[in-house]
VOSEVO-775864 format. One line per field, with one value per residue (C-alpha): residue number from 1; x, z, y. Coordinates in Angstrom, 1 decimal, padded with zeros to 4 digits. Each point is the difference from the previous one (the first is absolute). Layout:
BEGIN
k [NUM	...]
x [X	...]
z [Z	...]
y [Y	...]
This chain:
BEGIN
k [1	2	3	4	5	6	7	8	9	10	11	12	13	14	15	16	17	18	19	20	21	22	23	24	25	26	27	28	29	30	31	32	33	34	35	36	37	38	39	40	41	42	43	44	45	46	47	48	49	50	51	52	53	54	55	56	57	58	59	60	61	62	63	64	65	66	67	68	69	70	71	72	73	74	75	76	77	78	79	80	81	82	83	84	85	86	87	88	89	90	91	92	93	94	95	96	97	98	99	100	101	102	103	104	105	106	107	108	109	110	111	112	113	114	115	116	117	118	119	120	121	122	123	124	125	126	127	128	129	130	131	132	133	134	135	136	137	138	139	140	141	142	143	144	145	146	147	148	149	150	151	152	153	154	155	156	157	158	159	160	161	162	163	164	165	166	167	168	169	170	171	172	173	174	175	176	177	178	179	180	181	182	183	184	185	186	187	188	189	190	191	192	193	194	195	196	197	198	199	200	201	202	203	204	205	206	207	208	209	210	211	212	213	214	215	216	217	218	219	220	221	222	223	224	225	226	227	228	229	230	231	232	233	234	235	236	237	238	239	240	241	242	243	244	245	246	247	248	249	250	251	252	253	254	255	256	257	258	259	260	261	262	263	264	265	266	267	268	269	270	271	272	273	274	275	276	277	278	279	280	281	282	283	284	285	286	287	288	289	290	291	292	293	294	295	296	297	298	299	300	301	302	303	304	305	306	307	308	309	310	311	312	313	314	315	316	317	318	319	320	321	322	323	324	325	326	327	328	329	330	331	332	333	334	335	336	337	338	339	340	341	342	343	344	345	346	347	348	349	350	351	352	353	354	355	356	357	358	359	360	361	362	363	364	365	366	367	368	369	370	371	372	373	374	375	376	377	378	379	380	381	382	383	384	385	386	387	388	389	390	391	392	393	394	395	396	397	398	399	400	401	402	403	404	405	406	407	408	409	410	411	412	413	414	415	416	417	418	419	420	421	422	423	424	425	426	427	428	429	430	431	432	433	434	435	436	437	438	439	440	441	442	443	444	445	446	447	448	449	450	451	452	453	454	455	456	457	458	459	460	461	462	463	464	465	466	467	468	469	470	471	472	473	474	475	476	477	478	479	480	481	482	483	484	485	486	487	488	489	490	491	492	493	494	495	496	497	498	499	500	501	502	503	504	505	506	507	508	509	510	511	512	513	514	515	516	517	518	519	520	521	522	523	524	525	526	527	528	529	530	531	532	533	534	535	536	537	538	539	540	541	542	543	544	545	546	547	548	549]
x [111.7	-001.3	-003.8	002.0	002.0	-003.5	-002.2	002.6	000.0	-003.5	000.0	002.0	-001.2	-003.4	001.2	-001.2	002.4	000.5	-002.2	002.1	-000.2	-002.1	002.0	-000.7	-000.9	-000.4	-002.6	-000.3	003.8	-000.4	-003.1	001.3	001.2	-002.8	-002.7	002.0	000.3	-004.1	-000.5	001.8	-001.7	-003.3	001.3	000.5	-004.0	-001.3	001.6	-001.8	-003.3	-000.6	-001.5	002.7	-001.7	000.3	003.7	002.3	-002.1	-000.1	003.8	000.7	-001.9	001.3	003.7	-000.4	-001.8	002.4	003.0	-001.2	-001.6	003.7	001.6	-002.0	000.9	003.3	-000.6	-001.9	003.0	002.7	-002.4	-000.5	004.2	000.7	002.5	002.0	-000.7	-002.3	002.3	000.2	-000.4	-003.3	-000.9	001.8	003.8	-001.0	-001.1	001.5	-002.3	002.3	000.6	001.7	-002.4	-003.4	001.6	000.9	-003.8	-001.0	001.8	-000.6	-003.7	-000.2	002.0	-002.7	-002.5	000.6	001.5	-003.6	-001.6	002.4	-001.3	-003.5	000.4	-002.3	000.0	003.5	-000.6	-002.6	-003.5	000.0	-003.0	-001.9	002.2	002.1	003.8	002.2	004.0	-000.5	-000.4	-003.9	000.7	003.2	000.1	-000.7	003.2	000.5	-001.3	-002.9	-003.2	-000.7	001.3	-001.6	-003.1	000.4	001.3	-003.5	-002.1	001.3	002.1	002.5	002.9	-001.9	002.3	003.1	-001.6	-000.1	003.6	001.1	-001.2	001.9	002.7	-000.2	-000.5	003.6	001.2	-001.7	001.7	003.6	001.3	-001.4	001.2	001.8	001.1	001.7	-003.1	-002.8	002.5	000.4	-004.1	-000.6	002.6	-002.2	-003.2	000.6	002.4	-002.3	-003.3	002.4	001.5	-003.7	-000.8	002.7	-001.3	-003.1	000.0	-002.8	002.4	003.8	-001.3	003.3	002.0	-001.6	-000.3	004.0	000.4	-002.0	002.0	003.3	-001.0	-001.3	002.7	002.6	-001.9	000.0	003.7	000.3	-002.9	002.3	003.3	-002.3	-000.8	003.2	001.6	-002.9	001.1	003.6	-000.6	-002.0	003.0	001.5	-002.3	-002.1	-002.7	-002.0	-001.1	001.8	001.1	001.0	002.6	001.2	000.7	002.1	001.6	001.1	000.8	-002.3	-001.8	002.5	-002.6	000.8	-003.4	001.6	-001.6	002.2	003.1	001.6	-000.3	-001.4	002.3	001.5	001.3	-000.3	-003.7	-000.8	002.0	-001.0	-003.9	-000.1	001.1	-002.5	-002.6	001.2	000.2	-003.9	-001.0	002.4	-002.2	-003.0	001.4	001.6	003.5	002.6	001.2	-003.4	-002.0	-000.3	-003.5	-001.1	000.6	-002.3	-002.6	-000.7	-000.4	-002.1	-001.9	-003.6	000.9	-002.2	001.4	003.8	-001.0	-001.4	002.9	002.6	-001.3	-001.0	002.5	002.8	-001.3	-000.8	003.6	001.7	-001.7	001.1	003.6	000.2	-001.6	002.4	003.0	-000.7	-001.8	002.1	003.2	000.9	002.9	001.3	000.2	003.7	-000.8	-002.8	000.2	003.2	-002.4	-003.0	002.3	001.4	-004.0	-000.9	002.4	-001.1	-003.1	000.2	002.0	-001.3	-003.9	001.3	002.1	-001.8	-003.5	001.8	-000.4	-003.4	-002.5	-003.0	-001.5	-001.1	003.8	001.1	-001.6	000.5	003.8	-000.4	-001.8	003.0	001.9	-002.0	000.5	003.8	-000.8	-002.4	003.0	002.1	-002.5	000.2	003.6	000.1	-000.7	-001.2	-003.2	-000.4	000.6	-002.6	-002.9	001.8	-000.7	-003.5	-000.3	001.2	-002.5	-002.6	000.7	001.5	-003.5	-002.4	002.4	000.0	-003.6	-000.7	002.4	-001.3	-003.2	000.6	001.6	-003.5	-001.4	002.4	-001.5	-000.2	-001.5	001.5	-000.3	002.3	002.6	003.4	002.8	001.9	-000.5	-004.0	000.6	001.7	-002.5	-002.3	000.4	-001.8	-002.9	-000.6	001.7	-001.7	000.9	003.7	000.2	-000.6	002.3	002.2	-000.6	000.5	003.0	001.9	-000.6	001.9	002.4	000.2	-000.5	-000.9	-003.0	-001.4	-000.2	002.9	002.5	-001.0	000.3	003.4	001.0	-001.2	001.9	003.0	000.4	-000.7	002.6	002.8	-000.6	000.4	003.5	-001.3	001.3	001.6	-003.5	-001.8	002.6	-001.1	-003.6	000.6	001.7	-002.8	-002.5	001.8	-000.3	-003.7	-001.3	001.4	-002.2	-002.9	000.5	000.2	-003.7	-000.8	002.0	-001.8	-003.9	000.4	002.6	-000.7	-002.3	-003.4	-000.2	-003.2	-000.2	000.8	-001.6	-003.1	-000.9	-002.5	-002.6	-000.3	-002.4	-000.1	001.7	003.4	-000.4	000.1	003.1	001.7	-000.9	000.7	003.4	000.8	-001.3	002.3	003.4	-001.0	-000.5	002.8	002.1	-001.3	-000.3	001.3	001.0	-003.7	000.7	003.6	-000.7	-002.7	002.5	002.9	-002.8	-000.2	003.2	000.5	-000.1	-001.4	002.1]
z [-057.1	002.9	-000.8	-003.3	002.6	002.3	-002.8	-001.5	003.4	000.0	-003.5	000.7	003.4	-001.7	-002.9	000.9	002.1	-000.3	002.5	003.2	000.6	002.7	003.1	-000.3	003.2	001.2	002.6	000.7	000.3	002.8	001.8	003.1	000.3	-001.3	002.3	003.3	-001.4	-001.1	003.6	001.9	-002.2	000.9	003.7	-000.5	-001.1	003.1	002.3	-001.9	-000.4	002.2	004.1	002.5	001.6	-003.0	-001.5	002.0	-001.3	-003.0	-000.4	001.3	-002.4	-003.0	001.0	000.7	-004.1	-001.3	001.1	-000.9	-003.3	-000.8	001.0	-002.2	-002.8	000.7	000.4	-003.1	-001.9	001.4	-001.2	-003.7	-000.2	000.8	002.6	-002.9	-003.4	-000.6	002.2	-001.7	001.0	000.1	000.4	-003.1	001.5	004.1	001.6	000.0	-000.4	001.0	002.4	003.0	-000.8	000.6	002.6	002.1	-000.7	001.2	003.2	001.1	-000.9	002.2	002.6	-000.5	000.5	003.4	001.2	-000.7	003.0	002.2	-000.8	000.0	003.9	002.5	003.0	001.4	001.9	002.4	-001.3	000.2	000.6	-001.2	-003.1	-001.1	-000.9	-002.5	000.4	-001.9	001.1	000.0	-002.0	-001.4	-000.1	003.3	002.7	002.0	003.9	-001.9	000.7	-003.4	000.0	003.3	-002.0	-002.4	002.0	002.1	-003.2	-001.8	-002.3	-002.3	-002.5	-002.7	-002.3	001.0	-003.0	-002.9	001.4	-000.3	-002.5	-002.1	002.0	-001.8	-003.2	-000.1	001.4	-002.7	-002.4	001.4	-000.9	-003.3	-001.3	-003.1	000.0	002.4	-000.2	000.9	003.1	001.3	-000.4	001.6	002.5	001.1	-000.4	002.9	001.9	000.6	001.8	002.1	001.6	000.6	001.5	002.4	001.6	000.5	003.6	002.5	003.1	000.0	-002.5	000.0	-000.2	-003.0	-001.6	001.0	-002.0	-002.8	000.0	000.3	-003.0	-002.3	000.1	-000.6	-002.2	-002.0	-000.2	-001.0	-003.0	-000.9	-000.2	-002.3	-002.5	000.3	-001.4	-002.7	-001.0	-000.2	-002.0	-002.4	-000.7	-000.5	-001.9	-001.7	001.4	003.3	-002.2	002.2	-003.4	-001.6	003.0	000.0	-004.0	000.5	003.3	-002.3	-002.6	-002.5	-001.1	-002.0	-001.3	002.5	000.7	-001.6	002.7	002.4	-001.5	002.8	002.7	-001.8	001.3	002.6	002.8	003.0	-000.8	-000.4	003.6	002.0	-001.7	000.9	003.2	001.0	-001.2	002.1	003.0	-000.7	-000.1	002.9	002.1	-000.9	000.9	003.4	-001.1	002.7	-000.5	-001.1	002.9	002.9	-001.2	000.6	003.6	001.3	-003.2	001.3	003.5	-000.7	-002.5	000.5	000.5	-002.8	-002.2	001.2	-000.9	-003.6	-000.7	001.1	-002.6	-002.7	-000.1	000.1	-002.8	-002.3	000.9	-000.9	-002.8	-001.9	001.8	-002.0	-003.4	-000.1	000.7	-002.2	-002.4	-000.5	001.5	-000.7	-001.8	002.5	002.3	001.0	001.5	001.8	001.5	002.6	001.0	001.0	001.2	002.9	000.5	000.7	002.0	002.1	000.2	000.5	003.3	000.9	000.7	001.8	002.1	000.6	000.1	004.2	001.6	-000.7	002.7	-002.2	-002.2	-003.3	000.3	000.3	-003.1	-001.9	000.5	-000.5	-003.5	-001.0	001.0	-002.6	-002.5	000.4	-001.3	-002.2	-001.6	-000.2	-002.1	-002.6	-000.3	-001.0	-003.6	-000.9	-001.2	003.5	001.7	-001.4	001.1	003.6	000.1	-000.8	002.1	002.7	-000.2	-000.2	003.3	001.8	-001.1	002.2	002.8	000.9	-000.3	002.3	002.3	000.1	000.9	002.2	001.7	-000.7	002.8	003.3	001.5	003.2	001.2	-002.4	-003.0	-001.7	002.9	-002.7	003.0	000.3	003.9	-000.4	-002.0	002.8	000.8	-002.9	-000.9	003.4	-000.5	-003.7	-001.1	-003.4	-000.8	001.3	-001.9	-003.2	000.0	000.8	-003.3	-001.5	001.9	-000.9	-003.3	000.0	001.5	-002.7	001.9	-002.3	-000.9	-000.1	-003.2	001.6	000.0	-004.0	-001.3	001.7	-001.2	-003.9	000.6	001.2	-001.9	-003.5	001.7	000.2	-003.5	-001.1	001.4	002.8	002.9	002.3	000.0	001.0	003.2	001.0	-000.4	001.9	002.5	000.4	000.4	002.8	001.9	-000.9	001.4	003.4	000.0	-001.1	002.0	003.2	-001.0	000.1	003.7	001.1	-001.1	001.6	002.4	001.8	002.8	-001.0	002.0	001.5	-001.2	-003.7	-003.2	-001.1	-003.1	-001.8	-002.2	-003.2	-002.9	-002.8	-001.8	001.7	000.6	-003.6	-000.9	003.1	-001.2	-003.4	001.3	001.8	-003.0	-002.6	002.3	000.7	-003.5	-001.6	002.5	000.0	-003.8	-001.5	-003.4	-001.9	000.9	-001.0	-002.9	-001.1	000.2	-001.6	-002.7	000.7	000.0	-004.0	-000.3	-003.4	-001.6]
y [-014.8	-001.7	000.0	-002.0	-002.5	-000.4	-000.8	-002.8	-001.2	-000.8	-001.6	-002.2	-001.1	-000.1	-002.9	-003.1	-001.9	-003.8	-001.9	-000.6	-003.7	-001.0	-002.0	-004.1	-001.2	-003.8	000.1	-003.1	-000.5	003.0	-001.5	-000.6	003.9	001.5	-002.3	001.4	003.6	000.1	-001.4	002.7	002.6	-001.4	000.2	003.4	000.3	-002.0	002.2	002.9	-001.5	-003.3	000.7	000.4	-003.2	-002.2	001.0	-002.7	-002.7	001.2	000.9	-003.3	-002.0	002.4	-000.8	-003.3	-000.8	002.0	-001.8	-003.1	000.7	001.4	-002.7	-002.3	001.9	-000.4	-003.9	000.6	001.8	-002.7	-002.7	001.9	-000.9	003.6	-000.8	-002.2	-000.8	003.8	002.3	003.5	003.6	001.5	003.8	001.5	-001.3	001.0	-003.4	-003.3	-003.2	-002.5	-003.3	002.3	002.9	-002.5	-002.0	003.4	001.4	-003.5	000.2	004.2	-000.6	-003.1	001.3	003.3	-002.2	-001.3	003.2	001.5	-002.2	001.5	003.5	-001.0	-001.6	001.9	-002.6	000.8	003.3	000.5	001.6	003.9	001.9	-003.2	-000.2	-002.5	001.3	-001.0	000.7	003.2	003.9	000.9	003.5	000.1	003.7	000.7	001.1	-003.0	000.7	002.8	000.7	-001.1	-003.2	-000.9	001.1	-002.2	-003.0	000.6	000.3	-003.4	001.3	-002.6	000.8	-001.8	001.4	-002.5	-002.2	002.2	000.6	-003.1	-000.9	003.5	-001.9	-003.6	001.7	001.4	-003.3	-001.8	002.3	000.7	-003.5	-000.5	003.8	-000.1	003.3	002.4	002.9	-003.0	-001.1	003.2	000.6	-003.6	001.2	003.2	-001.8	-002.7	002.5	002.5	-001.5	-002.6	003.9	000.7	-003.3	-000.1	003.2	-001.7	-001.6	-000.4	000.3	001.5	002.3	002.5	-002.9	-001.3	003.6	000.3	-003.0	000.8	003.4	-001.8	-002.3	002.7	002.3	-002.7	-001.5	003.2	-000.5	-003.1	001.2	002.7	-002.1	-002.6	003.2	001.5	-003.4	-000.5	003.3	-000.4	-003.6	001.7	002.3	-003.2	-002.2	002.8	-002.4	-001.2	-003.0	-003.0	-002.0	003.1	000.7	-004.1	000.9	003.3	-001.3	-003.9	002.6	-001.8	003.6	002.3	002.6	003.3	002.4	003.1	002.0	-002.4	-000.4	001.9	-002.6	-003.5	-002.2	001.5	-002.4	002.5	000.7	-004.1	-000.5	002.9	-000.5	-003.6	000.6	002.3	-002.2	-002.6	002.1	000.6	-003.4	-001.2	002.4	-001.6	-003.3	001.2	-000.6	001.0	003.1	000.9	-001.3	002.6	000.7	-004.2	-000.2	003.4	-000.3	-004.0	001.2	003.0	-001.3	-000.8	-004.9	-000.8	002.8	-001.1	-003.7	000.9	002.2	-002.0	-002.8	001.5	002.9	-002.5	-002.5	003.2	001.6	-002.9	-001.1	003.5	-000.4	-003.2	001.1	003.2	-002.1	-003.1	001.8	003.7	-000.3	-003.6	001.5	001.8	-003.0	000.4	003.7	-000.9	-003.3	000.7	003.4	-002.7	-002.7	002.9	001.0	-003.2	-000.8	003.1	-000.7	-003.5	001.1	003.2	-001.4	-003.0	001.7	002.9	-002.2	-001.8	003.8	000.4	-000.1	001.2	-003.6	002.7	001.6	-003.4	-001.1	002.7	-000.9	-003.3	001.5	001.7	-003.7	-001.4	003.1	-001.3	-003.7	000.7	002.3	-003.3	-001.5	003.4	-000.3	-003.5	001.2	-003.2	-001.5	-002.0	003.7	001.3	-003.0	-000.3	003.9	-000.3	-003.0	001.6	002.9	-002.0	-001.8	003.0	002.1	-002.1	-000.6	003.5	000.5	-002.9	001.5	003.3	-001.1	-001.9	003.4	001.5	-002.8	000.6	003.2	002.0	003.1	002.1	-001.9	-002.6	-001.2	-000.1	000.3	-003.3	-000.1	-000.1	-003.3	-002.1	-003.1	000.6	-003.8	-000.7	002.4	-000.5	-003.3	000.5	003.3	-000.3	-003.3	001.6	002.9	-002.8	-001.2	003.1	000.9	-003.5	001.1	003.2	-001.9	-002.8	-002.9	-003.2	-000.8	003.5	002.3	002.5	-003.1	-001.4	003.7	000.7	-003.0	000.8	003.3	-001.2	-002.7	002.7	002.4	-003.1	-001.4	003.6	000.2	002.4	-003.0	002.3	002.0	-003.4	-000.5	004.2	-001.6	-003.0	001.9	003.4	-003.2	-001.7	003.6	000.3	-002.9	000.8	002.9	-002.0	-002.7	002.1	001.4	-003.3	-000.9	002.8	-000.7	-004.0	000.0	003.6	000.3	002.2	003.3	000.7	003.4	-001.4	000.3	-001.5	-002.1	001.8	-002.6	000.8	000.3	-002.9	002.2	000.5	-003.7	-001.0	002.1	-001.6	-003.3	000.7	001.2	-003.0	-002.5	001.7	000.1	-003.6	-001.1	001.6	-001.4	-003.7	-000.4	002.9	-001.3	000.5	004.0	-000.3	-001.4	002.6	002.7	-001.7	000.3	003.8	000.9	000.8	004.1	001.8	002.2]
């Protein structure tokens, strides 16, 4: 009997199936990924194969072509009518090509771009053994305080690797806001997740602060990972789909058809609620949401600067670009049970960073609270549910992105003996000793603060004005409000750098390379421009602001 059973077995796994249809791919739709993801692979082979000596240059110059050949195709892709008239989804149903989509690659890759120079800078620190440093650990692995990593500081060594890393890193970016599906986020999720926990354990001096920070990070980022899945999970009970249009359909109750296999729990309202919300509570970690934020404030400060700087940009813009497709694009029909949920977060947050943002003595804590400040407006913006939301959002990104980069390097450049001087107290009369330098975190601080005439003031103003045409007025006065508090803390950075006497003991100003240079500069031309004539940019991503569904 069962040599019988075997032997039908194999004839009938031996009839000739019908061909399984290959997958249809649009490469050149995906350019801009797949450039930054064959980059970091090659990074990967030059740290196997390419002399110790020549590897920084080499990473460097790797990272830096990448970026920009990806962001030309995405220039090329917005030009080709992509972002408008040719929007569609590419990969078999998993990626968006779309006007938010583009315009978010646009901005992380940029924002990619300059943050590069800040990991490339070796002129900060003082030579060691003969060797210029960069802000990075020379041997990752090694104990900090060990033999071997006084070894390998003596012999020369660099983390090279912090390229390929980022450049994993951008890759996820570039995909998390453009996924179309709720697999691809969670993927794109991982992807950029997982070599920013790596880099943030990465740092030359401190180094058990910045591997606290980088254990901190990882293990509530695995959290946050596993709420994300959990809710993908329950919406597929729900949807018996991760496609996103699929889930709009079956929560507008437009599809009637029930997967058999499913007809338990397809349209059941507790799994949509409790799914979405979990979700949610994924993404608002990303983005630094209050109550999701204890991880910002001891991740910035422990974080390698240039690492904090590149991941306070480009995390945020990627973050909030899937926070906006999921609500605009999925849930759009469940707008009534989400909305008062995100008006009470963003009224926390709003609150929470500002307030918390006047007892810190430590400039990276007091940005990264300031962050989460922003995280609050940038909320008021999503709620607005309107077509103008959506382009003040991406404005606002856009502006915010290269602001904090500037400022973060500028960080890099105040030093003492032990490294980067970040307590309050060793700022006092920095004005008088380095007029240039304090002058331009000036810039960047009035920014934050949203004082006309820089970029900060034209996207809170976008935002705001989005939020009150959306009916969301009482949100704008919170905004208004949380602002007001803000500035005093950034002003009295400022009181302190030009009205505070130098101490004799206090930090130096460290020169810099070209490179750190250019993304300061770069920094300081954006927040100016956006500010000054804003409308070009505003314009660009009212075009952008039309999701594919």
């Amino acid at each position: 009997m069962s040599t019988t059973a075997v032997h039908s077995l194999w004839t009938t796994a031996a009839e000739p199936l019908d061909k399984i249809p290959a997958p249809h791919i649009e490469y050149a739709q995906l350019a801009p990924t797949l450039i930054v993801v064959g980059a970091a692979i090659l990074g990967v082979l030059v740290e196997a194969f390419v002399p110790r000596k020549s590897r920084h240059y080499t990473q460097v110059f790797l990272a830096v072509v990448a970026l920009t050949a990806a962001f030309a195709a995405v220039v090329g892709l917005a030009a080709g009518g992509y972002g408008t008239t040719k929007a569609h989804i590419a990969a078999m149903g998993a990626i968006a090509v779309d006007g938010p989509a583009l315009f978010l690659q646009g901005t992380i890759l940029l924002a990619s771009l300059v943050a590069v120079f800040t990991f490339a800078e070796r002129r900060l620190d003082p030579a060691a053994h003969g060797n210029r440093v960069d802000s990075f650990a020379a041997q990752a692995g090694s104990v900090p305080g060990s033999d071997s990593e006084k070894a390998a500081v003596k012999a020369g060594f660099t983390t090279t690797e912090v390229f390929p890393l980022a450049l994993f890193a951008v890759a996820g970016m570039l995909v998390f806001p453009a996924a179309n599906d709720l697999l691809t986020l969670f993927i794109a999720l991982e992807v950029f997740s997982l070599p920013l926990y790596l880099m943030c354990a990465l740092a030359r001096r401190k180094r058990l602060m910045s591997q606290e920070s980088a254990v901190k990070y990882f293990l509530l980022g695995a959290f946050s990972s596993a709420f994300l899945l959990f809710g993908i999970a329950l919406v597929y009970g729900y949807a018996g789909s991760v496609a996103y249009a699929r889930i709009a359909d079956v929560v507008d109750g437009t599809v009637q058809t029930i997967d058999p296999a499913l007809a338990g729990t397809m349209g059941n309202d507790a799994l949509l609620l409790i799914g979405g919300a979990m979700i949610l509570t994924g993404l608002l970690f990303k983005v630094g949401a209050v109550p999701f934020h204890m991880w910002t404030p001891d991740v910035y400060q422990g974080a390698p600067t240039p690492v904090t700087g590149f991941m306070a940009a480009a995390t945020k813009v990627a973050a909030f670009g899937a926070l906006l497709r999921l609500l605009y694009v999925v849930l759009p029909g469940l707008r009534w049970d989400w909305r008062p949920i995100m008006w009470a977060i963003a009224i926390v947050t709003m609150l929470g960073g500002a307030i918390v943002a006047i007892t810190q003595t430590d400039i990276k804590r007091l940005l990264a609270y300031s962050s989460i400040a922003h995280a609050g407006f940038i909320l008021a913006g999503v709620i607005a549910v309107t077509p103008d939301g959506v382009s003040s959002v991406l404005f606002y990104l856009l502006a915010y992105s290269f602001v904090t980069i500037g400022a973060f390097a500028v960080v890099t450049l105040v030093r003492d003996a032990g490294g980067e001087a970040t307590h309050l107290s060793k700022w006092a009369g920095l004005g008088r000793r380095s007029p240039l330098v304090a002058a331009v975190f000036a810039v960047f601080l009035l920014a934050f603060a949203g004082i006309p005439l820089t970029s900060g003031f034209s996207g809170k103003f976008a935002v705001f004005r989005a939020a009150a045409e959306g009916g969301a007025g009482a949100l704008v006065v919170v905004g208004v409000i949380s602002s007001a508090i803000a500035a005093f803390f950034y002003i009295r950075v400022i009181v302190l750098m030009f009205f505070s006497e130098p101490k004799a003991e206090g930090p130096t100003v460290a020169v810099p390379s070209p490179l750190t240079m250019t993304t300061i500069a770069v920094g300081v031309a954006v927040t100016l421009v956006l500010g000054v004539a804003p409308q070009y940019f505003l314009d660009l991503a009212g075009q952008a602001s039309v999701f594919v569904r």
